[in-house]
N, C-alpha and C positions, 0 to 999 in steps of 0.2 A: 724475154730479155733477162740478163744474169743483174743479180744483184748490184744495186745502185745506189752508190751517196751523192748529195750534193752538196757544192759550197758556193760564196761568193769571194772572188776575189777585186779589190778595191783601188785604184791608185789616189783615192780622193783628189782629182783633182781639179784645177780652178776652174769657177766656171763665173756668172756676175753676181751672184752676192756676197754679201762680205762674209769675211772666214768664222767668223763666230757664229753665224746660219749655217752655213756650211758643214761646220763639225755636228750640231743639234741635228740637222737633216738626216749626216751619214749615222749617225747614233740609232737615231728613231727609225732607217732603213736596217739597221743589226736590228733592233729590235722586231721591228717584222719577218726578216729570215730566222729568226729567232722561233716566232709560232707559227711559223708555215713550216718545219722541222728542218731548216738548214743545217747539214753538221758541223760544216764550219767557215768561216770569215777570215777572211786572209787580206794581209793588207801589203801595199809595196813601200821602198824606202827609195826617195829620189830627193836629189838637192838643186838647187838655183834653176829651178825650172816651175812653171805650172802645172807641170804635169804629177807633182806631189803635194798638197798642203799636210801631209803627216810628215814631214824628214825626221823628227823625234818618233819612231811609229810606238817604242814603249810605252809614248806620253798617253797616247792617243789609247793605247789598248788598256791602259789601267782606266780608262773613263769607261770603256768597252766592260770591263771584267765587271763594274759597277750598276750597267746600266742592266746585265743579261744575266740569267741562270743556268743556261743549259748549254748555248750552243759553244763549241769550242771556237778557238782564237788566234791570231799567230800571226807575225812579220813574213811577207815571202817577195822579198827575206830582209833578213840582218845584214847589210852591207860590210861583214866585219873589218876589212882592212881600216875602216873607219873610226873602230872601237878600243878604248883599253879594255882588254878579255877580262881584267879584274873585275874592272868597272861593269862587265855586260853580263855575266856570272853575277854579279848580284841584282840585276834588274830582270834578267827571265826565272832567278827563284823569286824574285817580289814578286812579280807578276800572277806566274804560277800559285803563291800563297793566297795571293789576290783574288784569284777565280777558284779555287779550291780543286784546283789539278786541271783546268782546262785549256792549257798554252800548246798548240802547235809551234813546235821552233824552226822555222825557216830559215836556212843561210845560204851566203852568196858572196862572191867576190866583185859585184856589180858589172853592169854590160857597156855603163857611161864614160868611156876614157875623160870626159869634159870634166864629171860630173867628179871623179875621183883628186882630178888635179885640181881644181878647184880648192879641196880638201887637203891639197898638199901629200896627194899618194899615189907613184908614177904606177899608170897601169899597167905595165910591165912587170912593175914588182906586186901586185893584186893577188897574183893564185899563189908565189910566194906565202904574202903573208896572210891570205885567206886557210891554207894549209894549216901551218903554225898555231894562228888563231882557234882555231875552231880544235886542233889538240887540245887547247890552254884550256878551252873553255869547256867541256865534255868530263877534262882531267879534274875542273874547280869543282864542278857540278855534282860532283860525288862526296863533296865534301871532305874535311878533315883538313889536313894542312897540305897547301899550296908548292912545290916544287920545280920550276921550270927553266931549262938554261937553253933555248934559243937561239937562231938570229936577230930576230926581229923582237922578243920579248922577253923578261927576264924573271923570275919571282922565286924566293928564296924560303919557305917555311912559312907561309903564309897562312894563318888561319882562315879558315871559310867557317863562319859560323852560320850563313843563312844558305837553305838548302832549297829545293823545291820542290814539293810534293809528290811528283809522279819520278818515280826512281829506276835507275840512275838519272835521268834526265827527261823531260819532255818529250816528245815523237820529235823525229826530223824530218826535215822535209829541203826540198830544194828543187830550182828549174833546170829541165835537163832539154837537152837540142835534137843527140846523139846517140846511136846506140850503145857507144863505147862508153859514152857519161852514164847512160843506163845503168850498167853492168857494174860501173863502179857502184855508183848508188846501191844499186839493188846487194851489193856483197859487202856494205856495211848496213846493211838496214836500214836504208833511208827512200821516204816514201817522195814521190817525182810528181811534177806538173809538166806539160807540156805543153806550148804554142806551135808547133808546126801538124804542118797537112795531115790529113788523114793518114795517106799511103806514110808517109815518112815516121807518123806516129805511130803504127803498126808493127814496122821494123824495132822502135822503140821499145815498146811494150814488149813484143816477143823475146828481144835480149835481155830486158828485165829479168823477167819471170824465167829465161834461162839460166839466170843467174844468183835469184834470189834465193837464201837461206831462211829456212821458216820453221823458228824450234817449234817443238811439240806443244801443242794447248796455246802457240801464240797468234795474235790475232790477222789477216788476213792485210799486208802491204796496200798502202793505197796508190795509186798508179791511175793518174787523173789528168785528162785535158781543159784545157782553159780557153773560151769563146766568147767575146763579146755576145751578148744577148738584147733583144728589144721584141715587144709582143706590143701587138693593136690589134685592134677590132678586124681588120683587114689587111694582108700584104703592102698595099696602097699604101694605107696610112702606114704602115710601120716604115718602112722603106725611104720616105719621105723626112720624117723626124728620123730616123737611124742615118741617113747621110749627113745630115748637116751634124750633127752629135761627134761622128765619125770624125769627120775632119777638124772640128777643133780638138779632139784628143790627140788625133797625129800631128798636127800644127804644136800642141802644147811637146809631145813626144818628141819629134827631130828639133825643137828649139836650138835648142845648144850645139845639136852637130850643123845646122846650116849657118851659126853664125862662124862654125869654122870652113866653110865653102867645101860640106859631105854631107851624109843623109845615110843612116843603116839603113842597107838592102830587105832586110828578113822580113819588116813591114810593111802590109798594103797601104797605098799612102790613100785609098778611095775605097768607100763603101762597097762598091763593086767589086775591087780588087778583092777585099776580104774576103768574101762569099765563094768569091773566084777559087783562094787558095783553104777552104776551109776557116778560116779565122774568126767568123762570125757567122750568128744565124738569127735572124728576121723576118717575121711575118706575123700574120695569125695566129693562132695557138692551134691550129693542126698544122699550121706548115712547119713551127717551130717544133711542134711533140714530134714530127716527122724528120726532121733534119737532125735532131735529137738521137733518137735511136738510129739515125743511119750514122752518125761520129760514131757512138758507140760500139755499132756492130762493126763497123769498119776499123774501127782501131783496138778494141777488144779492152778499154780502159774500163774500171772499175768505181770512176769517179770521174764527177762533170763538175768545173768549175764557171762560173758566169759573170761575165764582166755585166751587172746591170745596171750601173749610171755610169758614165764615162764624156767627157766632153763638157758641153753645152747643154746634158739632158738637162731638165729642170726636172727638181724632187717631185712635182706631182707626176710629171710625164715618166718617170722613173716609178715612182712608187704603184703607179696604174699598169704600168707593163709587169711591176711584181707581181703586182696582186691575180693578176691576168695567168704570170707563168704558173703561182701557188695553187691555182682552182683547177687550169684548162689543162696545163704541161703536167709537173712535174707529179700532181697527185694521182694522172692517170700513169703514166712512167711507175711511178711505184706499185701502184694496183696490178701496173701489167706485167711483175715479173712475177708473181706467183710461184706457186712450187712451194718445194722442201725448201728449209735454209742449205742443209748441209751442201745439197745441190745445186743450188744457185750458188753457193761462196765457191765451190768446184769449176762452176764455168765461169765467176770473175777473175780465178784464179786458179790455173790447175794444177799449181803445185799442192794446195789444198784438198786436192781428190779424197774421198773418204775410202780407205782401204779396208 
């Protein structure tokens, strides 16, 4: 198997205890992806729903930057049309200063029409001002004085005196659907997650990597799918506890579109379903190491992301399926790609061939 990272990605959200356990839980789960060698921890931005208790996720990641040394961090994503870019320009260099270079920057025009207007920001105008934004804020990022004249935003010589560490800016990152969003991504340098199927992730990937620009001596694009994950002692059990988990995350998920009489299509609304479309992988710790490297192979992605509490899980029942994937899954996963580096980074990426 080619070379492999992993991460988690989080939408912390509700389940029955109260939010102040809640956040100590998710902390002390970063902190076990932490020494189990996770690379990195990704968290989501969602408003008037349970399906988020981070909506501030900056808040949430400077507790992160505090509690952790190593593993890297990052919003996925930053819901910008939400943000003064001034205002957000200086919280991913605080951040960044915070953990001493280690923010992944994720952004997004959010996928919630509810959740946008809510906030007072018609989704129609979104990639608008997600566009604009995200100039503003790349432009701050570099420091020195501020210049911007807009639609949507406006800043006239503005000092930027706080900067952040990793220069010009943090990694990017963002979720892609499409192979067309690939290509764009991939030809500014921005590293992709994906939720869709195998086969359709494939096509993904491939346009990526047809597209991506990789200077000399730079490091290797991450091009990463994301799966709910659960591990137990047996298929059985996991199965069991991973349906009911399941559906209070979708319950929490479509909240807001069914109190307007609709429901996104793109997710499985049953544990079955998921499996069904690729979305999720559950069982023991060979069926899971097994379903594992078949996403992989099948989609050719260089990086796995793991939904590993979601719903109703409760932190032990969560923390045991970690500890399950950290011993049984992913430490053989990494033993089992062997080889040369330069060779293995070749076949996660073969614009990187060594010539």
């Amino acid at each position: 198997m080619a070379a492999v990272a992993f991460g988690i990605f989080d939408h912390v959200d509700r389940s029955d205890e109260p939010i102040g356990v809640l956040y100590e839980q998710r902390l002390k789960l970063v902190e076990a992806a932490e020494a189990a060698g996770f690379r990195t921890y990704h968290v989501a931005e969602h408003h008037a729903t349970r399906l988020g208790m981070a909506p501030s996720p900056g808040i949430f990641l400077a507790a992160v930057a505090q509690r952790t040394r190593r593993i890297r961090f990052g919003p996925l994503v930053y819901l910008l049309p939400l943000y003064t870019p001034l205002r957000l320009i200086e919280e991913i260099a605080m951040l960044d200063q915070m953990s001493g270079g280690r923010l992944e920057l994720g952004v997004g025009r959010g996928i919630s029409p509810y959740e946008l207007a809510y906030c007072g920001v018609d989704f129609l105008e979104a990639p608008a001002m997600y566009a604009e934004a995200l100039e503003v804020i790349l432009a701050g990022l570099r420091g020195g004085r501020l210049t911007h004249r807009g639609r949507y935003y406006r800043y006239l010589d503005v000092p930027i005196e706080l900067t952040p560490v990793q220069r010009p800016h943090p990694p990017l990152w963002q979720g892609v659907t499409s192979p067309e969003g690939a290509a764009t991504a991939a030809a500014r340098g921005v590293n992709i997650v994906g939720t869709a199927p195998n086969a359709r992730m494939k096509e993904v990937v491939d346009r990526y990597f047809e597209a991506v620009a990789i200077q000399p001596g730079g490091s290797a694009p991450m091009v990463g799918i994301q799966r709910h994950v659960f591990v137990a002692e047996t298929d059985a059990e996991a199965i069991a506890v991973a349906r009911v988990a399941y559906k209070s995350w979708y319950d929490s998920l479509v909240s807001l579109w069914r109190q307007f009489n609709t429901v996104p299509v793109r997710f499985a609304e049953s544990l079955e379903g998921a499996l069904a479309i690729d979305a999720a992988i559950v069982g023991s710790p060979a069926t899971v190491r097994a379903e594992v490297e078949r996403h992989l192979a099948a989609t050719g992605c260089n990086y796995f992301v793991g939904r590993f509490i979601y719903g109703n899980l409760g932190f032990e029942q969560a923390s045991r399926s970690l500890a399950l994937w950290n011993s049984e899954v992913m430490s053989k996963l990494v033993h089992a790609e062997g080889g040369d580096r330069p060779q293995r980074l070749a076949r996660a990426n073969p614009a990187r061939a060594p010539r």
